[in-house]
N, C-alpha and C positions, 0 to 999 in steps of 0.2 A: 877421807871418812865421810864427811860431805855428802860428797860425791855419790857414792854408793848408796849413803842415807836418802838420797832425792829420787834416784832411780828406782830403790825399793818402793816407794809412796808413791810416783810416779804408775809403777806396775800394780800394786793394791787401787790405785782408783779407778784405772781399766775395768776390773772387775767388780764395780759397783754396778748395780743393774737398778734400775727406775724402782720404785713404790707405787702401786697404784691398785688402792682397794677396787673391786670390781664386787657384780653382784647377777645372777645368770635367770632369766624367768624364760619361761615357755607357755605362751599363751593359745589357746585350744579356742577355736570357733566355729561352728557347726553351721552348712549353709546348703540350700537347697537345689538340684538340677546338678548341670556338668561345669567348674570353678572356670571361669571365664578370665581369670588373671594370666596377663602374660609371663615369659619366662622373666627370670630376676624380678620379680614381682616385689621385692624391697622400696624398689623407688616410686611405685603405686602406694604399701603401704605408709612410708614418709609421708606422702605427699596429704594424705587423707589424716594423718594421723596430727602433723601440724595446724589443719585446718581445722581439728574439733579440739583439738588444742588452745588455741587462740583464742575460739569461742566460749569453751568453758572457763577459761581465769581471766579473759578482758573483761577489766569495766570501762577501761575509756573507749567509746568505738570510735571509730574514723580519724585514730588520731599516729601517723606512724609510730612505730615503736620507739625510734631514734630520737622522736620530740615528747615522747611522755615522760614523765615526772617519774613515775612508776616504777621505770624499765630496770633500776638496778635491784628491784625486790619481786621483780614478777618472776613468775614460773614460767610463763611462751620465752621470751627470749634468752632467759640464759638457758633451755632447755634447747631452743628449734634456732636459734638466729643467733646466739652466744656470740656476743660482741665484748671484745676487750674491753677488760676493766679500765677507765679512765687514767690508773693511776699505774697500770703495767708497762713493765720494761721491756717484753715482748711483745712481735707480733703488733705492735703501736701502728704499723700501716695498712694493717690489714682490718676489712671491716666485721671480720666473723671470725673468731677461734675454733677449734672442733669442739664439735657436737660431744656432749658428757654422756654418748649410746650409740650405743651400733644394733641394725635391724639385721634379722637374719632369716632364710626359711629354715625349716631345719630339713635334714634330709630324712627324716619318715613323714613329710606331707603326705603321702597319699596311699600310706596302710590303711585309713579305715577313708571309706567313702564318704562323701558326706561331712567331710571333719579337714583343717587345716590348721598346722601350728607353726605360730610364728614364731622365731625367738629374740631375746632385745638382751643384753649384756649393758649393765648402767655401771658409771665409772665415779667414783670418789664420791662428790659431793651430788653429783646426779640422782643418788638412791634414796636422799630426801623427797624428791617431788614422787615417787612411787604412785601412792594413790592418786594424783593428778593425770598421771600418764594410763593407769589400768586406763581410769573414766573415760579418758579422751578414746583411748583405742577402743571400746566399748564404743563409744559415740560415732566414730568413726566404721567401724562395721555395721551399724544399723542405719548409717546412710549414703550406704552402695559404693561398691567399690567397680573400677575398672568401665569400660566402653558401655555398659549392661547393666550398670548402678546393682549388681548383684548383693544382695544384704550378708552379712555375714554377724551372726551373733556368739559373743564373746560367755564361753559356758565355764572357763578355769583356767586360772593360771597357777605354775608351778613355780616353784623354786628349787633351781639345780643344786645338788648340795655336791660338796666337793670330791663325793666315793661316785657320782655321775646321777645316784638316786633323785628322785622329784620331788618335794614335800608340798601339797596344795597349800597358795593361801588366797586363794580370792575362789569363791563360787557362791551361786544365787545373792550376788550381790553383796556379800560379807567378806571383809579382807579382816585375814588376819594379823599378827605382827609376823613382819620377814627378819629375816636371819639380818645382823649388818653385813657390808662389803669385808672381804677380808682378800688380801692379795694372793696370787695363785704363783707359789714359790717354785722356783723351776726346781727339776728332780736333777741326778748327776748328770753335767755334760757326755753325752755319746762322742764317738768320734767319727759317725758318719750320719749324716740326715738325708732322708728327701724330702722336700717342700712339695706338697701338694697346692696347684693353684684352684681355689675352687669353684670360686667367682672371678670375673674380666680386673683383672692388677692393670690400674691405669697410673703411671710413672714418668713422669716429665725430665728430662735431661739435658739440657743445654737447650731449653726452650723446645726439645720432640720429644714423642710418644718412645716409650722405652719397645720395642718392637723383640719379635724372637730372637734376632740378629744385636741386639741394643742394649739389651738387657744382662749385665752385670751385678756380682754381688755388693760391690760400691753401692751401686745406684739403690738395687734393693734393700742391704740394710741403710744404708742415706736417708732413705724414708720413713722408716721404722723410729729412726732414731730421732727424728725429728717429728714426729706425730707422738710417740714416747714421752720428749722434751716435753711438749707441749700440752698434753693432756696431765701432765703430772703439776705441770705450772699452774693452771689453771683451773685445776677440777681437783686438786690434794694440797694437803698444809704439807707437801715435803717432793718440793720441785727436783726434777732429777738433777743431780750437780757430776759430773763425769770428765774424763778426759773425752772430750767429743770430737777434736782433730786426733789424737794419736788413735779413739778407736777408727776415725774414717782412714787414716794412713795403714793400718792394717787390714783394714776392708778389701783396700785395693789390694792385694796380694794374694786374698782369695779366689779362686778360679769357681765357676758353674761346670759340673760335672753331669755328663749323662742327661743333656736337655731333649727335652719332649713338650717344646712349647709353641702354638699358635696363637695368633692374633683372632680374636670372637667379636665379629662385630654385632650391634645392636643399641638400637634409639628408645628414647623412653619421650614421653612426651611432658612439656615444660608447663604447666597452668600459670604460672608463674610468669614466665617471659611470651606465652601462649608459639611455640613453637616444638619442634623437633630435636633433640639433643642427639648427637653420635656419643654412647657411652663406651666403645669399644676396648676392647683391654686384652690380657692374655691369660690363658688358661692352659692348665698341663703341668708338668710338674721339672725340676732338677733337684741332683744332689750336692753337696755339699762333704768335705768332709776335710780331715788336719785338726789344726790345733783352732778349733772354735770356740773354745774357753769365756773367750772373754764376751761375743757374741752369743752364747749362751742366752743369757736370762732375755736379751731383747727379740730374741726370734722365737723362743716359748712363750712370754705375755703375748708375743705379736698375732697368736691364736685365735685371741680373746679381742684385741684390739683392732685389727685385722690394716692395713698399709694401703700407700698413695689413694688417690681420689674416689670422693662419693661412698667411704667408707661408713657414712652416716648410714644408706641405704641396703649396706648390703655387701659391694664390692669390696674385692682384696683379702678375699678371706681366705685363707691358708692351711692346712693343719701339717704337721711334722709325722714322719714315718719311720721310725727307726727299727730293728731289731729286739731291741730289749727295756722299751718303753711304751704308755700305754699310749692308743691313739685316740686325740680329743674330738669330741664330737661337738658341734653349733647346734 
């Protein structure tokens, strides 16, 4: 009796899927001549956006983040450099947690001339610093972006409501109140997907690049579910608690069906370490299909949250294609 009682509870926690309010803006900025950004332009706009960042909420200057006094009530770094809480049981070796947002372009940049929208997806506790982040990005397009210092000025931001509708709330300088985060609950399991890769999926495996050849559904939800973990530890009062080996021992049993996947390569350049980065990754798409029940809910948020490296910027972003469900747009 036991027995049967543990196995049951055992199978019902499989099916626990993360909590993680989220919160969807589309920011619209209107700039002049032919947009001089390169492709994945995510990692241009990070880059610019922590630096007006930093300047608009430091009062200490010159003083690293790591030695200020400050650092566990400021906005730059739990926002841009999100370093473990002192007192976490997680992630304790590592010097940065993920980032509480992911950058994304959307894919109608370039319907109206003259106009580019960016989109940003903020996570849990992220959605407080809101009007820190419009200002910063605003700061940060009126002091040029890309090779060309091109100006780009910040005229509206939206909020995605969840039928896909926009509702403005920041224009000529007025924000209004935004909706809170609210979590984006997955609809009924399908029993067949295809993963669309949309951006370079960069995925580490036994210390190598998951390559088109490399690349399993282990590895890929592996990642998910550990970015999941961890954004929910982090960034929400209600860290995800799951069977995390029995979902990764079912992982493995899944096969990639119908792959259409290449390796994209492409450098971004580092102001930071002032050098060259190889961001490469893979793009293209596979299916999926069986009893994916229990994978469910972490490969539907994983839309919004998007997997493996540089996802701050942009990378690993996804969307689901099914038959009889709707398909989500960035």
């Amino acid at each position: 009796m036991n027995s049967i009682k543990n196995q049951t509870m055992n199978s019902m926690q499989l099916f626990e899927g993360p909590i993680l309010p989220l919160s969807r803006f589309l920011f619209t900025f209107k700039y002049e001549g032919n947009n001089a950004l390169p492709p994945y332009s995510g990692s241009a706009w990070r880059g610019a956006f922590g630096t007006a960042l930093k300047h608009t909420v430091c009062v200490v200057r010159n003083t690293p983040c790591q030695e200020c006094m400050l650092k566990q009530t400021c906005a730059y770094p739990y926002i841009f450099e999100t370093p473990p809480p002192e007192n976490a049981t997680k992630m304790r070796l590592y010097t940065a947690a993920p980032h509480p947002f992911v950058i994304h372009i959307s894919s109608n940049t370039s319907e109206n001339p003259g106009e580019i929208k960016l989109g940003l997806t903020l996570f849990g506790q992220g959605h407080r610093y809101l009007p820190y982040i419009i200002h910063a990005f605003s700061k940060a397009g009126k002091q040029g972006m890309g090779s060309r210092k091109q100006i780009f000025e910040l005229t509206q931001v939206d909020q995605i409501n969840e039928d896909l509708s926009a509702s403005c709330i920041y224009q000529n300088s007025l924000l209004t109140q935004p909706r809170t985060p609210k979590a984006a609950p997955a609809p009924k399991c399908p029993s067949s997907i295809t993963i669309h890769l949309e951006t370079p999926l960069r995925i580490k495996q036994e210390g190598k690049h998951c390559n088109e050849t490399r690349l399993s559904f282990s590895s890929f939800f592996g990642s998910l579910l550990r970015r999941h973990s961890m954004l929910t530890y982090f960034h929400t009062d209600t860290p995800l608690e799951t069977n995390f080996s029995g979902l990764m021992q079912q992982a493995r049993e899944i096969q990639l069906r119908d792959q259409q996947l290449t390796w994209h390569d492409w450098t971004r350049y580092s102001s930071r370490q002032q050098t060259k980065m190889n961001m490469g990754g893979l793009i293209g798409s596979f299916s999926l299909d069986g009893d994916l029940q229990n994978f469910w809910p972490y490969l539907w948020l994983g839309q919004w949250t998007h997997t493996g490296k540089g996802t701050s910027m942009g990378l690993g972003a996804y969307r689901i294609e099914t038959t009889s469900l709707p398909t989500i747009k960035n």
